[in-house]
C-alpha positions as CSV (number, residue, x, y, z in Angstrom):
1,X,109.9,93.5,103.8
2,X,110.1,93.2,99.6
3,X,111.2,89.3,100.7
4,X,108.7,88.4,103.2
5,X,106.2,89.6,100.1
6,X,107.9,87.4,97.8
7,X,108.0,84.9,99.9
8,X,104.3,85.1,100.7
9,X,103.3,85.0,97.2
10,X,105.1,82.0,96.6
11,X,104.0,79.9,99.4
12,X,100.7,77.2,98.1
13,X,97.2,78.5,98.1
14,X,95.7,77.8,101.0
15,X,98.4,76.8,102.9
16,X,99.5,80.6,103.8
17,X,96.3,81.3,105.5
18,X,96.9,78.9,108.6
19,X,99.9,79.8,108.8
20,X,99.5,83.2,109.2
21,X,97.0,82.3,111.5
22,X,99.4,80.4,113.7
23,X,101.5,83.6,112.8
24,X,99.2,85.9,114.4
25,X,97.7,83.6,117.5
26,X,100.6,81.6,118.5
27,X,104.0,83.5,117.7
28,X,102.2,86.9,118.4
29,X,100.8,85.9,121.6
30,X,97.1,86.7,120.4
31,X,96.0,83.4,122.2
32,X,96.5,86.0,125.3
33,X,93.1,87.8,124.5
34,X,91.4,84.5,125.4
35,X,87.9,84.1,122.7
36,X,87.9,87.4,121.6
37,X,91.2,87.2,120.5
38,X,90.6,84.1,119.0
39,X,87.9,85.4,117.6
40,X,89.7,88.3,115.8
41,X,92.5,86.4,114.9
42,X,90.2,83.9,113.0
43,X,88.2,86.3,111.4
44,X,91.3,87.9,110.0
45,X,94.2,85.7,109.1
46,X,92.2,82.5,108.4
47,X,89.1,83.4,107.4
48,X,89.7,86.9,105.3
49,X,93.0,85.6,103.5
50,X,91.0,82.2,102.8
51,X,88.8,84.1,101.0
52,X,91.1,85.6,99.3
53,X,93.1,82.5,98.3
54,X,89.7,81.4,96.7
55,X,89.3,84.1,94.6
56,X,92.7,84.1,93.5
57,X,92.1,80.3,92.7
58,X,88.9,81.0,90.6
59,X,90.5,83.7,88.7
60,X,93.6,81.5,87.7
61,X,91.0,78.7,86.6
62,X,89.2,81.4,84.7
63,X,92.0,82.3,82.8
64,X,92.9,79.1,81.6
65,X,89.5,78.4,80.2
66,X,89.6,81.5,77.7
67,X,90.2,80.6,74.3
68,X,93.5,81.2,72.7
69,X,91.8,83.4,70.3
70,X,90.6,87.1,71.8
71,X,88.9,88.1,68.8
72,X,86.6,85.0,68.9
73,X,87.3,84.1,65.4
């Protein structure tokens, strides 16, 4: 499992949320619990991980707008 979370973490921002989406509804068969599946599935692997690709995206961009300097001198 250590790989699949390497792997993860290298795949593009963005990117890894539809395809755990198709993951999840397509290759796991959630398309079988018709809307609310759908539903479910959209709510958690697209919706939930896109969230968290944005965050992870605003905190990169934050980073590289500190100063070089901590101390502010």
């Amino acid at each position: 499992m250590r790989w699949l979370k390497r792997r993860w973490h290298g795949q593009p921002l963005y990117l890894r949320p539809f395809v755990y989406f198709f993951y999840r509804y397509v290759i796991r068969l959630g398309i079988l619990d018709r809307p609310q599946g759908l539903i479910f599935h959209f709510m958690q692997a697209l919706w939930y991980r896109l969230l968290v690709d944005a965050n992870i995206d605003q905190l990169r961009r934050e980073r590289h707008e500190l100063p070089a300097d901590p101390k502010g001198d």
